[in-house]
C-alpha positions in Angstrom: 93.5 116.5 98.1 96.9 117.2 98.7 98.3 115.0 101.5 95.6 112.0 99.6 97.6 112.7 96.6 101.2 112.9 98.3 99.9 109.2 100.1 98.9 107.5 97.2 101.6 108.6 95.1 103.9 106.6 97.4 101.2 103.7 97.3 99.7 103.4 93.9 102.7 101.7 92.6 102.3 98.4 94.5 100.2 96.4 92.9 101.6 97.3 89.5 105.0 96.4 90.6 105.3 93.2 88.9 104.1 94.1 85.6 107.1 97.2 85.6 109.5 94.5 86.6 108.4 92.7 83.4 108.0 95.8 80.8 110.9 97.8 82.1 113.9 95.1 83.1 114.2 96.1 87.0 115.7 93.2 89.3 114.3 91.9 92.2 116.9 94.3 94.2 116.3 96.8 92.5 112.3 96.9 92.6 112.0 98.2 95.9 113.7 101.5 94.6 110.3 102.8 92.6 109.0 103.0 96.1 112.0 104.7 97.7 113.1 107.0 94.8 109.9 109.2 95.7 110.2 108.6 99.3 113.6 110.1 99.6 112.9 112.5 97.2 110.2 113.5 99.5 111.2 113.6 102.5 115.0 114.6 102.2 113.3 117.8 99.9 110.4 118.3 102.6 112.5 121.2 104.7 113.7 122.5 101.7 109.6 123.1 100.5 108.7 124.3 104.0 111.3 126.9 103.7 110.1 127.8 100.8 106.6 128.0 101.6 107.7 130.1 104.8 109.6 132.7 102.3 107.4 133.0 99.0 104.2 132.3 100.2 102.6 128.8 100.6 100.0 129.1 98.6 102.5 129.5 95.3 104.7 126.8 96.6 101.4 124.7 96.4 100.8 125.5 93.0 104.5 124.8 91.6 104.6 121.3 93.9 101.4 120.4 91.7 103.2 121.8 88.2 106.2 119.5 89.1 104.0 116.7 90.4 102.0 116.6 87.0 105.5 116.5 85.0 106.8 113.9 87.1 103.9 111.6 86.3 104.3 112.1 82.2 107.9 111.0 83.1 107.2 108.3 85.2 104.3 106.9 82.8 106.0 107.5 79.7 109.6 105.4 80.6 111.1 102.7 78.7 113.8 101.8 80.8 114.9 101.7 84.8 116.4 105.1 84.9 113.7 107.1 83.2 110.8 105.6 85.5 113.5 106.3 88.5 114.0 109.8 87.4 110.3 110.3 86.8 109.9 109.4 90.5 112.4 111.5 92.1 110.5 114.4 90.6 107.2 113.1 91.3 108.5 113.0 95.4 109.8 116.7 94.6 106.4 118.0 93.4 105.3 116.6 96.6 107.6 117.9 99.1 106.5 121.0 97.8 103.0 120.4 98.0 103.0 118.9 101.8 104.2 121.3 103.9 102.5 124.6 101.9 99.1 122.4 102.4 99.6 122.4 106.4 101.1 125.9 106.5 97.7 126.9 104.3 95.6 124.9 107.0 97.0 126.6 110.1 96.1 129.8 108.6 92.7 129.2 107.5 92.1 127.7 110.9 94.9 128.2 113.3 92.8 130.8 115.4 90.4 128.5 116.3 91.8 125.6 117.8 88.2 123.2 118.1 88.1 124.0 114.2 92.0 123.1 113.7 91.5 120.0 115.3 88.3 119.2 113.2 90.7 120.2 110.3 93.6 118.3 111.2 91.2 115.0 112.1 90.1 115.7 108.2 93.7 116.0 106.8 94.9 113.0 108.8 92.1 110.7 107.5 93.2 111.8 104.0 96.5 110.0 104.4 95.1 106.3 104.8 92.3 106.8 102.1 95.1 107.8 99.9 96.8 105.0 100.9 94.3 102.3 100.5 92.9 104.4 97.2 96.4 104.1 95.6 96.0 100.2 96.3 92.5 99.5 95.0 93.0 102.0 92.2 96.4 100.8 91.4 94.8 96.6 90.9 91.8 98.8 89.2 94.0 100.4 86.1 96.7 97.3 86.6 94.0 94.9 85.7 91.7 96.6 83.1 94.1 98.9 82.0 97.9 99.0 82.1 100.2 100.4 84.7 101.5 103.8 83.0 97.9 105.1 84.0 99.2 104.7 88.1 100.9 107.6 87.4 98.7 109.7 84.2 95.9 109.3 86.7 98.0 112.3 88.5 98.0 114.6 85.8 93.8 115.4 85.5 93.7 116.0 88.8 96.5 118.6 89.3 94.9 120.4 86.6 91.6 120.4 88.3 93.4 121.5 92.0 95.2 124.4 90.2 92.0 125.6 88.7 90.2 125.9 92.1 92.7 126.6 94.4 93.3 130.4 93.8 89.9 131.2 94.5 89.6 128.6 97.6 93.0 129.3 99.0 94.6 132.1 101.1 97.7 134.0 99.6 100.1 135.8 101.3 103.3 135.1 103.3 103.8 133.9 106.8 106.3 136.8 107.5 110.0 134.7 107.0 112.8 136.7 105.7 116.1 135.4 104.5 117.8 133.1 101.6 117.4 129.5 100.9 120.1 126.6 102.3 120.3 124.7 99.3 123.4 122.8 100.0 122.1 121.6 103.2 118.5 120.7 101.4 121.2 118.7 98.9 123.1 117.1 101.6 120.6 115.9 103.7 119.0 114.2 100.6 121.9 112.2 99.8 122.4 111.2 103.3 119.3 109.4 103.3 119.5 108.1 100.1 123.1 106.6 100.6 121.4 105.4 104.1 118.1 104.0 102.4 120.8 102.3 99.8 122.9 100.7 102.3 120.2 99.3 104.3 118.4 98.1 100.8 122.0 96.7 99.4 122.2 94.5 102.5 119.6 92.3 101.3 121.6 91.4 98.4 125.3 91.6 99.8 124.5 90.6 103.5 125.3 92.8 106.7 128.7 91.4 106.8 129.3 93.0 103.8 131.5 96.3 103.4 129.7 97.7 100.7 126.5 98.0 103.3 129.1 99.4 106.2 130.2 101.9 103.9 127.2 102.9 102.5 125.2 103.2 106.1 128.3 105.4 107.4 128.5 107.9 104.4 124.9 108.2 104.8 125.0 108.2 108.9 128.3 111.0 108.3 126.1 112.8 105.7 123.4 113.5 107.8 125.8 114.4 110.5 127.5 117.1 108.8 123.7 118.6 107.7 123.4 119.0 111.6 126.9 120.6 111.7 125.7 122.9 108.5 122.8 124.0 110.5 124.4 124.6 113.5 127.2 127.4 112.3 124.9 128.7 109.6 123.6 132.2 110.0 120.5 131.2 107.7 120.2 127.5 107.8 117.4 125.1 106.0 116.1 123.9 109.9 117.0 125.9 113.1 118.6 123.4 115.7 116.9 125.9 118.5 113.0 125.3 116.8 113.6 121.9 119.1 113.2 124.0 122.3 109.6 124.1 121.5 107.8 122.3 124.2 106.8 118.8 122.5 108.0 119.0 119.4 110.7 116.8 119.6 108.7 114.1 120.9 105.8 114.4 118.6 108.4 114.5 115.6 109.0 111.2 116.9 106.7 109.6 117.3 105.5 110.4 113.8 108.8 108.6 113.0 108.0 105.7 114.7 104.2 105.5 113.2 106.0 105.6 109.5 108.4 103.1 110.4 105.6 100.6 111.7 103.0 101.6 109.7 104.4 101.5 106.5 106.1 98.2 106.3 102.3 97.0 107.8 100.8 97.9 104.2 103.8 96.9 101.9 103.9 93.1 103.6 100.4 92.6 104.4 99.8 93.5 100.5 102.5 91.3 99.4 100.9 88.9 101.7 97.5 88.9 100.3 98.6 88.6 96.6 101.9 86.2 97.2 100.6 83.8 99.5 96.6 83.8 99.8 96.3 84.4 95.5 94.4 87.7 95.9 94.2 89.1 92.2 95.5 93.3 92.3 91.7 94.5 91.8 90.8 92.1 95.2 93.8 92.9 97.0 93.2 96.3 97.0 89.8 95.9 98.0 90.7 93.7 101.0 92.6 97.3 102.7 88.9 99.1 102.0 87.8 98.3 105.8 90.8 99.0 107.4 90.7 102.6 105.3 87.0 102.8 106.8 88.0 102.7 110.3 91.0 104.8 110.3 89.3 107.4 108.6 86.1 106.8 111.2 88.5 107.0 114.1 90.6 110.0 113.2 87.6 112.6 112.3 85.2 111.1 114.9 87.2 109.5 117.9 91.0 111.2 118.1 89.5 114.6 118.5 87.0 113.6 121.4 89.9 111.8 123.3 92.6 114.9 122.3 90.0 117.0 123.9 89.3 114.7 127.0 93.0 113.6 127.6 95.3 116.1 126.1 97.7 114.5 123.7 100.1 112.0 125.3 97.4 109.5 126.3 95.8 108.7 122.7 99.8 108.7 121.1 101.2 106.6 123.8 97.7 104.3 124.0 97.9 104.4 119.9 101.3 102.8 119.8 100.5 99.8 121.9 97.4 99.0 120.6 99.1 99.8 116.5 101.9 97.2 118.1 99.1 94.7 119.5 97.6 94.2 116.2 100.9 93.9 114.7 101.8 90.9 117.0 98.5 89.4 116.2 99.3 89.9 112.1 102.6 87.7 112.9 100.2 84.9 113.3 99.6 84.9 110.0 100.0 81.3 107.9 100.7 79.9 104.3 97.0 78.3 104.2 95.3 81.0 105.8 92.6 83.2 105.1 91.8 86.5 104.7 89.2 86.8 107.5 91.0 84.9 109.6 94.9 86.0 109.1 94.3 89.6 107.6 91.0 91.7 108.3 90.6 91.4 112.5 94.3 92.3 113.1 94.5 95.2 110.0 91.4 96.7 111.9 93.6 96.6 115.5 96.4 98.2 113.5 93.9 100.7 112.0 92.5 101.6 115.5 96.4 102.4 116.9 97.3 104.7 113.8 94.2 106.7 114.4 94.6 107.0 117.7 98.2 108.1 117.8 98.5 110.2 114.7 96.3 113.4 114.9 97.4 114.1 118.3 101.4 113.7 117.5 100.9 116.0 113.8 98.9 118.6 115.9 101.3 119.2 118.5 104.6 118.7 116.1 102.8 121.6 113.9 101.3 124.1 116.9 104.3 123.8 119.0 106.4 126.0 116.2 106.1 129.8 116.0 103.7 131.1 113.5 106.5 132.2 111.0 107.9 128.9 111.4 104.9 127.2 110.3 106.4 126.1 106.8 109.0 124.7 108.2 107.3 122.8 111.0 105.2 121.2 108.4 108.2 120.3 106.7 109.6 118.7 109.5 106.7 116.5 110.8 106.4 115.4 106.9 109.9 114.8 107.0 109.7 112.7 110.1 106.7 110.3 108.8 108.5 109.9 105.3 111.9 109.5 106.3 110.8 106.9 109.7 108.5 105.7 106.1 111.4 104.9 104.2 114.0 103.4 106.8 111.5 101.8 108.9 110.5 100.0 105.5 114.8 99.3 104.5 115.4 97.6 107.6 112.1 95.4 107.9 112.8 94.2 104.4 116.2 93.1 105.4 114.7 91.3 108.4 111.9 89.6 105.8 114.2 88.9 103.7 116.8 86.9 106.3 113.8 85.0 107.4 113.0 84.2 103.9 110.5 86.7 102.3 112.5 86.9 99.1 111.6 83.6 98.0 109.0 84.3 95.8 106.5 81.1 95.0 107.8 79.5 98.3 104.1 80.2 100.9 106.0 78.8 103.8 109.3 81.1 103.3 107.2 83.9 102.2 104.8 83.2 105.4 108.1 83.3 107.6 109.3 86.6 106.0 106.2 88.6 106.3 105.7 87.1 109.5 109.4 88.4 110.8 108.3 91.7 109.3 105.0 92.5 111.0 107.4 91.5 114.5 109.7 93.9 113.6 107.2 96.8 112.5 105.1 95.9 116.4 108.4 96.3 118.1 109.0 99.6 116.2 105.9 100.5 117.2 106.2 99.4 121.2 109.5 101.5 121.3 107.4 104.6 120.2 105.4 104.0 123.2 108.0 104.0 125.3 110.2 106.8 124.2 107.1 109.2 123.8 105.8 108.1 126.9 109.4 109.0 128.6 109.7 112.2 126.6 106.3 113.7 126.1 105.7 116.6 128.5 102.2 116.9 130.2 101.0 120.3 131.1 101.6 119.7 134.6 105.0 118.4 134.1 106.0 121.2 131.7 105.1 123.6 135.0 107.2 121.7 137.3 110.2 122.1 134.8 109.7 125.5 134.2 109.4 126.2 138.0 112.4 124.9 138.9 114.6 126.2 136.2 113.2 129.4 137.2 
């Protein structure tokens, strides 16, 4: 329930877009920033939650992500203007960041001693990422169409009160045996960094990359995130320890969940757009065009990642999952003004389905079990914080591609086509250099001997 409830948090809003442009005065620039006020929020807070699942106990860190989850929601639904609704998201992506990493920290230790079971477990947790995904979308047309779009987010509220019932009997307390005090300037710094990043990328749309508005904005933010490395290098307790990194893997499967948020995301935000803006889907069938994508995804990663993890270790099915996740991407770019949904939509959207549950499970599981069991908070919080933040840039700079090749010219099908063409090229080429870097970096068990033979 928790990582489908952190997914469709991010995606629910879609669909209802338009009608909170209309009711609340936001501009077309500014639109894309109920989508990114809860991804930054979430992913520049994610370390921040691990830590604190890794000191107080993640089972309580749980339960207050879910307290400030609910409140967000109330804000979110009950805004009048842009900066409420905005607000009410930022708090919304806290409740999450809190809520993430406790969820896979509570995982490994109800089955981190088995590791058939964990990757059962994982294969069940990764498969709740795209239903939540494609729920947010079907459910977001669903209260959109017959109801009205404040219920995106109230729909949050009945269920946090239902997971905070159950979970204390259902959930393991306890700590994971972390001592030490919180980094809260660096949790603050590297927050802004991204979100003055995320803003330069997003205000390049609007004021061109000539601009020196987007310059200065992308190198505050790039500087930013620079000095949070600085931070955590000199500090005797910092929010992420640099030398975690040594871990065998964990670097590689950190990115490559980058690299799957970068592609994957952008996939669902332009193929949606796609469906409604240029083939007329209303939001209710829009959301019910993503159902068999959702289907096969979920198919392949409880059912076929875990056979193949077991068969080929892990670097085959991440590698083979970003080719085949950039494949279907290339075929998506085929897509045209006075297509059709079979045609131009369902057989790639099932190729890209294939890729992200192929490459997913395998790259979360090693980014998690690669980290010392005291550190499991805080790996959790850094594999979330890879897919969010690779989430929320991945989608800035494919927008500002779409948009140069003309996606911003709403009621235009040919410009639109050409825009959400460019994008799907740019989230397959995201996706091929994932391949490519992993396949570079990624340590096999034999190779991981050699090195440690010859350094000894």
């Amino acid at each position: 329930m928790a990582q489908f409830m952190v997914i469709m948090d991010a995606s629910i809003i879609g669909v209802a877009l338009p009608k909170m442009q209309e009711d609340l005065g936001f501009t077309p620039s500014t639109l894309s920033w109920v989508f990114n006020a809860y991804v930054i929020a979430l992913g520049g807070l994610l370390l921040l939650g691990g830590r604190l699942a890794d000191l107080f106990g993640p089972r309580r860190m749980f339960a207050t992500g879910w307290v400030v989850l609910a409140g967000g929601s109330l804000v979110a639904g009950l805004a009048g203007d842009v900066a409420t609704e905005l607000t009410g998201r930022v708090l919304q992506g806290a409740g999450s960041a809190l809520i993430a990493p406790a969820a896979l920290s509570l995982l490994m230790m109800l089955f981190g001693r088995n590791p058939r079971e964990l990757t059962k477990a994982m294969a069940f947790y990764g498969a709740a990422a795209p239903a939540g995904g494609t729920a947010g979308v079907f459910l977001g047309g669903v209260i959109t169409e017959f109801a009205s779009w404040p219920w995106v987010f109230f729909i949050n509220v009945p269920i946090a009160i239902l997971v905070l019932v159950v979970m204390w009997s259902a959930l393991p307390g306890g700590r994971l045996g972390a001592r030490g005090s919180v980094d809260v300037l660096g949790a603050a710094i590297v927050t802004l960094g991204l979100a003055v990043l995320v803003y330069g990328i997003v205000r390049a749309e609007v004021v061109g990359w000539a601009s020196a508005e987007t310059w200065i904005a992308i190198g505050a933010g790039i500087a930013l995130l620079i000095v949070f490395l600085l931070i955590q290098r000199v500090k005797r307790e910092p929010l992420v320890r640099l030398s975690l990194f040594r871990s065998p893997n964990l670097g590689a499967a950190n990115l490559a969940q980058v690299l799957l948020g970068a592609a994957w995301i952008p996939m669902w935000f332009f193929l949606n757009l796609y469906l409604q803006q240029v083939l007329g889907f209303s939001a209710f069938p829009a959301g019910a065009a993503l159902l068999p994508m959702t289907a096969l995804i979920m198919i392949g990663m409880i059912v076929l990642a875990p056979r193949v993890i077991a068969a080929f270790g892990p670097k085959v099915p991440i590698v083979l999952g970003l080719l085949i996740l950039a494949g279907g991407l290339t075929w998506m770019a085929f897509i045209r003004p006075d297509g059709n949904y079979w045609v131009d939509a369902f057989g790639p959207s099932l190729v890209v389905a294939f890729g992200q549950a192929l490459a997913f499970i395998p790259s979360l599981q090693v980014a998690i079990s690669a980290a010392p069991p005291e550190d499991g908070g805080l790996a959790s919080g850094i594999v979330n914080t890879s897919y969010q933040v690779g989430s929320a840039i991945g989608l800035a700079v494919v927008s500002a591609i779409a948009a140069g090749f003309g996606a911003s010219q709403v009621g235009d099908p040919q410009a639109l086509t050409d825009g959400y063409s460019a994008a799907f090229v740019a989230a397959g080429a995201i996706a091929l250099l994932g391949a490519l870097l992993v396949s570079v970096l990624f340590r096999t068990a034999r190779s991981a001997r050699v090195a440690e033979t010859l350094s000894a």
